[in-house]
MIDODREN-153521 format. One record per residue (C-alpha): residue number from 1; residue in three letters; x, y, z. Coordinates in pm, whole numbers. Layout:
BEGIN
@k NUM r ALA c1 X c2 Y c3 Z
...
end
This chain:
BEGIN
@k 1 r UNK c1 4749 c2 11300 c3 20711
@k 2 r UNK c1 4463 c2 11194 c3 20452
@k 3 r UNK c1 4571 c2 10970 c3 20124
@k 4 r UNK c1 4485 c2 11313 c3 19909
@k 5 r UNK c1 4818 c2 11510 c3 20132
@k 6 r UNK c1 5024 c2 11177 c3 20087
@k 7 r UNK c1 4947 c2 11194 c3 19727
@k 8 r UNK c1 5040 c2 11571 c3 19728
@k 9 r UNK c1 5354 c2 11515 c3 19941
@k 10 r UNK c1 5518 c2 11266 c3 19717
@k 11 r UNK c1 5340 c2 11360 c3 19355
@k 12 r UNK c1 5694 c2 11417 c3 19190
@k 13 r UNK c1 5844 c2 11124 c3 19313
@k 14 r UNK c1 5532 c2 10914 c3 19222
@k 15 r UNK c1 5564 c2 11017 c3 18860
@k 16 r UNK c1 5939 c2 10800 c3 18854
@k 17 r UNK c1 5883 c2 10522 c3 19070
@k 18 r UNK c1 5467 c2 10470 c3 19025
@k 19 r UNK c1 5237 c2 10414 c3 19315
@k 20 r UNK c1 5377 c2 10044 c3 19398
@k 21 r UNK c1 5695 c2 10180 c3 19459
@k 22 r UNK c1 5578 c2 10450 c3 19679
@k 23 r UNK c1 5388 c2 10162 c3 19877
@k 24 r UNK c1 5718 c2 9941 c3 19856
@k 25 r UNK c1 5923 c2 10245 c3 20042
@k 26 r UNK c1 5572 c2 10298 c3 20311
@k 27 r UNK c1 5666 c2 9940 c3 20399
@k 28 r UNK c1 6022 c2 9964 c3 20410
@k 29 r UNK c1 6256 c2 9917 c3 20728
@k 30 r UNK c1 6578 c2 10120 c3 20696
@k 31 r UNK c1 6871 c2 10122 c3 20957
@k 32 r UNK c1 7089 c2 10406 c3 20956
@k 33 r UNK c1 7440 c2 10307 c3 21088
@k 34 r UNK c1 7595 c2 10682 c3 21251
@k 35 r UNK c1 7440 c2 11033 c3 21194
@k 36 r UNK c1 7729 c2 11181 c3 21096
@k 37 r UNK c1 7778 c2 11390 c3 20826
@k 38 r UNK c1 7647 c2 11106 c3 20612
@k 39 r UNK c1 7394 c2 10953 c3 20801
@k 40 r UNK c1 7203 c2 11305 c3 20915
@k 41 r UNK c1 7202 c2 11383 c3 20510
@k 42 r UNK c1 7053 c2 11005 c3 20437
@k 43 r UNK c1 6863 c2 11031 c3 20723
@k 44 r UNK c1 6681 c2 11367 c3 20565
@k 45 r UNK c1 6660 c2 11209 c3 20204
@k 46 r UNK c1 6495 c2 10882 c3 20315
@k 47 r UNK c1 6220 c2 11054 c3 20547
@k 48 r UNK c1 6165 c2 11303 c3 20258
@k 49 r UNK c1 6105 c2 10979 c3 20036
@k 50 r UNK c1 5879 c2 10849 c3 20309
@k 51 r UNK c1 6038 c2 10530 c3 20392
@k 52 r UNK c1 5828 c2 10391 c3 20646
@k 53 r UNK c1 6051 c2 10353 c3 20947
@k 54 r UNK c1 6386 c2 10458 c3 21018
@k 55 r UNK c1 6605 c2 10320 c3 21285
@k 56 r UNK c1 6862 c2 10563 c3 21368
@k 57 r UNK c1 7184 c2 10451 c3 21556
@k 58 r UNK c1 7472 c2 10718 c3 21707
@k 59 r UNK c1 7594 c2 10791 c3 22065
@k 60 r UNK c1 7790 c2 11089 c3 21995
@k 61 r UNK c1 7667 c2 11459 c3 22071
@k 62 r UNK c1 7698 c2 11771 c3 21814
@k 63 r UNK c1 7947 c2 11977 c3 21768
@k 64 r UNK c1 8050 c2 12311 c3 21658
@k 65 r UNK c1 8283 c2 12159 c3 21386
@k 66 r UNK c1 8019 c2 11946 c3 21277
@k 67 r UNK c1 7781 c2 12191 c3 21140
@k 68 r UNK c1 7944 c2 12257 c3 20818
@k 69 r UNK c1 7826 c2 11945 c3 20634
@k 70 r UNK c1 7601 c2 11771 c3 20896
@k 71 r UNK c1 7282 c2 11993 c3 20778
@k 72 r UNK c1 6999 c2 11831 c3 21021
@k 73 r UNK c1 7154 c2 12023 c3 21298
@k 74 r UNK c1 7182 c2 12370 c3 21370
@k 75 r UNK c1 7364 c2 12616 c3 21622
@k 76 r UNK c1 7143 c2 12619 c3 21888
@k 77 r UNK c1 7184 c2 12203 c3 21912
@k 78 r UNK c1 7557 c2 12160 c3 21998
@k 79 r UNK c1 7578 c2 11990 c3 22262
@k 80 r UNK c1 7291 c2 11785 c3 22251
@k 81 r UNK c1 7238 c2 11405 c3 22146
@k 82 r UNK c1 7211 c2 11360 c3 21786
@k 83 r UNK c1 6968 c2 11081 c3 21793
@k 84 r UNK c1 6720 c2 11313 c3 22027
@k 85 r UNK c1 6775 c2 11603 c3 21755
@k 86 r UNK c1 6766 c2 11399 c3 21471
@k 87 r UNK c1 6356 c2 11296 c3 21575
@k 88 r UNK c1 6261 c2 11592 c3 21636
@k 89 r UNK c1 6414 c2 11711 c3 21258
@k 90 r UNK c1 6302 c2 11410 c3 21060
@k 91 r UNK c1 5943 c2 11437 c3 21197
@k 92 r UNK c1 5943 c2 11785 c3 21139
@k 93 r UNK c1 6009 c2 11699 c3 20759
@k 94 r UNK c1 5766 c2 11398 c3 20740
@k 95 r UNK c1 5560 c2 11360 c3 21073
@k 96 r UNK c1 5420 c2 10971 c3 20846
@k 97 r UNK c1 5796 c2 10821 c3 20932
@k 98 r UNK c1 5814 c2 10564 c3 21258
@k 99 r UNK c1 6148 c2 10691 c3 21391
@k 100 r UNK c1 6329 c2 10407 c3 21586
@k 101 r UNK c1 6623 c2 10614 c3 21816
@k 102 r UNK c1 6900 c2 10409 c3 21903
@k 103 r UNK c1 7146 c2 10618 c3 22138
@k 104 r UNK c1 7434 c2 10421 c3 22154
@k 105 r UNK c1 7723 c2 10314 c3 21978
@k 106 r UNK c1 7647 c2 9989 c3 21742
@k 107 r UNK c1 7898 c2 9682 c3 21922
@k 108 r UNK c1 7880 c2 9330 c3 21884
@k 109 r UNK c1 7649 c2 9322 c3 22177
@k 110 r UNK c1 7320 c2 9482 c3 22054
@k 111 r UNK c1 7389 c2 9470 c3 21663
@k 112 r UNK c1 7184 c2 9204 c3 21584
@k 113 r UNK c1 6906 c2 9313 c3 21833
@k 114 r UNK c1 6945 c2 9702 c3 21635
@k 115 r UNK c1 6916 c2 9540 c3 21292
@k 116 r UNK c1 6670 c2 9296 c3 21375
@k 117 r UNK c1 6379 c2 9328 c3 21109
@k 118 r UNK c1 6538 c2 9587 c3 20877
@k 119 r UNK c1 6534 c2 9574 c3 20521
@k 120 r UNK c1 6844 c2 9743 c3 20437
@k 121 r UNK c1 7116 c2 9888 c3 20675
@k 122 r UNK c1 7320 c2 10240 c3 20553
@k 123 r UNK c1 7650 c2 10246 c3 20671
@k 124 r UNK c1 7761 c2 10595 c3 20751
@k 125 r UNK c1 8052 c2 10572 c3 21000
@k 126 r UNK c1 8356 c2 10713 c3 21050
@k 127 r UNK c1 8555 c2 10455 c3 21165
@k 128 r UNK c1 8717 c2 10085 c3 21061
@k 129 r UNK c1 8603 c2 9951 c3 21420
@k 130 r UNK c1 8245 c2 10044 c3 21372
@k 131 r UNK c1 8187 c2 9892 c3 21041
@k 132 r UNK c1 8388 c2 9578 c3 21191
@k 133 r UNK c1 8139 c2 9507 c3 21386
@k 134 r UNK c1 7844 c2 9587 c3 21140
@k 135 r UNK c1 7987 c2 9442 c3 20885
@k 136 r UNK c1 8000 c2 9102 c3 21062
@k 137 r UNK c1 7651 c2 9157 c3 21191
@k 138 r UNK c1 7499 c2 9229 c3 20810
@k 139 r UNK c1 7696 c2 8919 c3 20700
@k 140 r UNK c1 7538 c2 8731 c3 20942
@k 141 r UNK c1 7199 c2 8831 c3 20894
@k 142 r UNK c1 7236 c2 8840 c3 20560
@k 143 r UNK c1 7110 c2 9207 c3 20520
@k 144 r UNK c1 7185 c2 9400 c3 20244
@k 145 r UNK c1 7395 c2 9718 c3 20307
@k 146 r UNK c1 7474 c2 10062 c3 20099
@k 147 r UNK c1 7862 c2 10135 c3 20239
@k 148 r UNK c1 7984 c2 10503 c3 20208
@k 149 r UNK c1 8298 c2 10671 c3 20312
@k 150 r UNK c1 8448 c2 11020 c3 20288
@k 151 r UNK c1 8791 c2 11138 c3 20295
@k 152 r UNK c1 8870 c2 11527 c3 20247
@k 153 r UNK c1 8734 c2 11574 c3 19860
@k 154 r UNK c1 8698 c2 11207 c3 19807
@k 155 r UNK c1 8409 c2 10964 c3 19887
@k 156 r UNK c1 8290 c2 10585 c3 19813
@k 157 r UNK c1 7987 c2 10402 c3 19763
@k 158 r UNK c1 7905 c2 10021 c3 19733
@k 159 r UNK c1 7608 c2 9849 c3 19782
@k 160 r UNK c1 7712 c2 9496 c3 19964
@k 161 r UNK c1 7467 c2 9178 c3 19928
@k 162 r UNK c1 7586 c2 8947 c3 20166
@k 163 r UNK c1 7678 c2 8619 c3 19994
@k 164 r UNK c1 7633 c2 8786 c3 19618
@k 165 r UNK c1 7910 c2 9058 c3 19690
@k 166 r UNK c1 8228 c2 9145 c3 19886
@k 167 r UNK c1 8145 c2 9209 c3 20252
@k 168 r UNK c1 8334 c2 9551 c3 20402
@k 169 r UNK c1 8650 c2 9315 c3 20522
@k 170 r UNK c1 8692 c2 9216 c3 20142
@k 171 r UNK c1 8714 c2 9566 c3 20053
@k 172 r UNK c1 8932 c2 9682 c3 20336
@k 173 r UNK c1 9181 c2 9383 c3 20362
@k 174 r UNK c1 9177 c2 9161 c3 20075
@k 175 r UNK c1 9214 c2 9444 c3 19766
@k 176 r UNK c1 9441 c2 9764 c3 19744
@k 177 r UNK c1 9164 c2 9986 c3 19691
@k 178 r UNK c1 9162 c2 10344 c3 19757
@k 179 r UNK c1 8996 c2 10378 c3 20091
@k 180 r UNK c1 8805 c2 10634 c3 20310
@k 181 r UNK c1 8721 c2 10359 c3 20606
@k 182 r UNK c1 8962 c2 10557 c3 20881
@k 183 r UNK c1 8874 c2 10763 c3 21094
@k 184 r UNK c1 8857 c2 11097 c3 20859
@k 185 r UNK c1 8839 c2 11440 c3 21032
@k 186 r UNK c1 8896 c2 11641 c3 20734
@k 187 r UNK c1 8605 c2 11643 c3 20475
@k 188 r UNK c1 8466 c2 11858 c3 20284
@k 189 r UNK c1 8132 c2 11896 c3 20291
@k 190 r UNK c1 7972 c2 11921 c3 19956
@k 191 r UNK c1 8142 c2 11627 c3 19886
@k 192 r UNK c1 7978 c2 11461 c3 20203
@k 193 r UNK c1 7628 c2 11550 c3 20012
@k 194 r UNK c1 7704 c2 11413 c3 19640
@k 195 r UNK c1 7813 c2 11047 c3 19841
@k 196 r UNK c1 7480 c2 11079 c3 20085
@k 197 r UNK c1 7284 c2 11133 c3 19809
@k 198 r UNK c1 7393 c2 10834 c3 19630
@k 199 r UNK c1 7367 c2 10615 c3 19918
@k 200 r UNK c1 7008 c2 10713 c3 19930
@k 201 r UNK c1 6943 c2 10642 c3 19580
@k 202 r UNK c1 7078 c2 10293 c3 19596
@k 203 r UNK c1 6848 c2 10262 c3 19905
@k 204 r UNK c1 6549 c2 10306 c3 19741
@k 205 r UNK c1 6644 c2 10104 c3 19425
@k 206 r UNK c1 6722 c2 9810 c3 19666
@k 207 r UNK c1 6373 c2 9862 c3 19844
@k 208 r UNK c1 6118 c2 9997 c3 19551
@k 209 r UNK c1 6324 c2 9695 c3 19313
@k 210 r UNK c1 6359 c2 9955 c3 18991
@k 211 r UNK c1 6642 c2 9926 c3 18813
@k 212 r UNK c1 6959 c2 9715 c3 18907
@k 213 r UNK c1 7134 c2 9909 c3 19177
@k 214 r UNK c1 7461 c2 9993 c3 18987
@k 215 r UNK c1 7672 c2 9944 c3 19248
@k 216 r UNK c1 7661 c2 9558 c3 19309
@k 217 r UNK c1 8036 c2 9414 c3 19300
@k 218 r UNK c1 8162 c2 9778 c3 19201
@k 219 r UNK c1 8298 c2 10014 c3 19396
@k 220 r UNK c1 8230 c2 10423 c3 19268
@k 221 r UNK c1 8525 c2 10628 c3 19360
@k 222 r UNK c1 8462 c2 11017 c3 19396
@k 223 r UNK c1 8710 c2 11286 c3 19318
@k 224 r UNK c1 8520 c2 11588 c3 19407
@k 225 r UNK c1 8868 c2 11808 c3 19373
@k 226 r UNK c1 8920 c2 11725 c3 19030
@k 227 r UNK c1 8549 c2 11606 c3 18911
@k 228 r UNK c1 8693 c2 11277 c3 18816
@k 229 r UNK c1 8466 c2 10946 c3 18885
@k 230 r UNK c1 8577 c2 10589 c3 18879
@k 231 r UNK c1 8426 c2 10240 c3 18899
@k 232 r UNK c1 8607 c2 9973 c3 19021
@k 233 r UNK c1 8484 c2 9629 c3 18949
@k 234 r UNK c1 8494 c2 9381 c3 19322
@k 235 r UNK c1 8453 c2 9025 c3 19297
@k 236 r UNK c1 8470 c2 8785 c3 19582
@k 237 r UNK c1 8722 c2 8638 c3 19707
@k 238 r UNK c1 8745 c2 8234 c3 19846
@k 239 r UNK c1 8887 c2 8297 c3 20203
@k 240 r UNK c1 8743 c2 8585 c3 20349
@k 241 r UNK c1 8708 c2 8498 c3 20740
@k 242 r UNK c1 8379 c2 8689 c3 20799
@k 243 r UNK c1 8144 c2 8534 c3 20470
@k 244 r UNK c1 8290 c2 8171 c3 20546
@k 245 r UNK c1 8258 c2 8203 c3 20922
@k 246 r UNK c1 7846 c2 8307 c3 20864
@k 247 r UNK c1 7763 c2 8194 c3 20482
@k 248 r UNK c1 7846 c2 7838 c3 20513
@k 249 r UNK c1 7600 c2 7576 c3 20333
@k 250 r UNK c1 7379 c2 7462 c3 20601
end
């Protein structure tokens, strides 16, 4: 694609961020943690943006029930891997984006080989065991991660700085916090879009450096049955077992 297309293809987005930060995001290494009905809407938003390469991580195949919010996939795919879909979609949408497939389930064993080199992770899993074991590998590596969560018509969004913020275990076991971390079959879709989008916002804030991403050490709660959003403020706390295990003064 010539430079007169790639100024085409991202004019309007060019005209908010400037031409350094549409560089910034060429450059940029982004892991996406499940592809889900989270991660297949981030997944869409950050090729669209052009991030430069995406590593995409999820072992599961689609479903039937999936298709009402997970919008990468259609009919025809159940069935089929998600990761092998999920190329074909994403370079469909923006053939300039390195896609990285990773068709497997994230586990303490290849974490820190998946996340190796990444600028920011997105974590957009379903489950507490999952984000266990990334949250332990983006303490340790110190990489900075945009958390989501959705539960029927509610959904969460922090973005975690390892050592500056709460890790995931903070949130989860050290507060009483409303949380979507469980496994969540029920979900309403829309709602699954309005926390996606977010996460994808605060992923190219972190990478293109405009603005303060407004979610540092809060945590935005959304009620999408009652159009009610919160903020709760997170500080961190002394004795959290994962940040003193890996952020100890060397």
């Amino acid at each position: 694609m010539s430079s007169i297309q790639l100024i085409d293809r991202y004019s309007r987005q060019v005209a908010v961020i400037g031409k350094e930060g549409q560089e910034k995001l060429s450059r940029a290494r982004v892991a996406v943690i499940g592809l889900g009905g989270l991660g297949s809407l981030v997944s869409m938003y950050l090729a669209g943006a052009g991030v430069g390469e995406l590593t995409i991580v999820d072992y599961d195949t689609i479903s039937v029930t999936d298709l009402h919010r997970q919008l990468l996939y259609r009919e025809e795919d159940v069935g089929k891997p998600k990761v092998e879909v999920a190329i074909s979609r994403l370079h469909a949408l923006n053939p300039t984006v390195k896609i990285k497939p990773v068709n497997d389930a994230l586990v303490e064993e290849n974490a820190e080989v998946v996340l190796d080199g990444v600028d920011v992770v997105v974590d957009a899993l379903d489950n507490w065991l999952g984000r266990q074991v990334l949250n332990e590998a983006i303490v340790k590596l110190r990489k900075p991660l945009v958390h989501g969560a959705v539960n029927g018509w509610y959904g969460q969004v922090s973005t975690i700085i390892p050592g500056r913020t709460p890790c995931l275990f903070e949130l989860v076991h050290a507060r009483s916090l409303p949380q979507c971390v469980g496994y969540c079959p029920p979900v309403i879709g829309p709602v699954v879009g309005v926390v996606a989008s977010i996460e994808a916002t605060e992923v190219i804030k972190l990478i293109t450096g405009i603005g303060e991403p407004p979610l540092i050490n809060k945590l935005l709660i959304i009620d999408g049955k009652n159009w009610v959003i919160d903020e709760i403020k997170l500080s961190r706390v002394d004795n959290c077992p994962v940040c003193s295990r890996y952020l100890k003064e060397k």
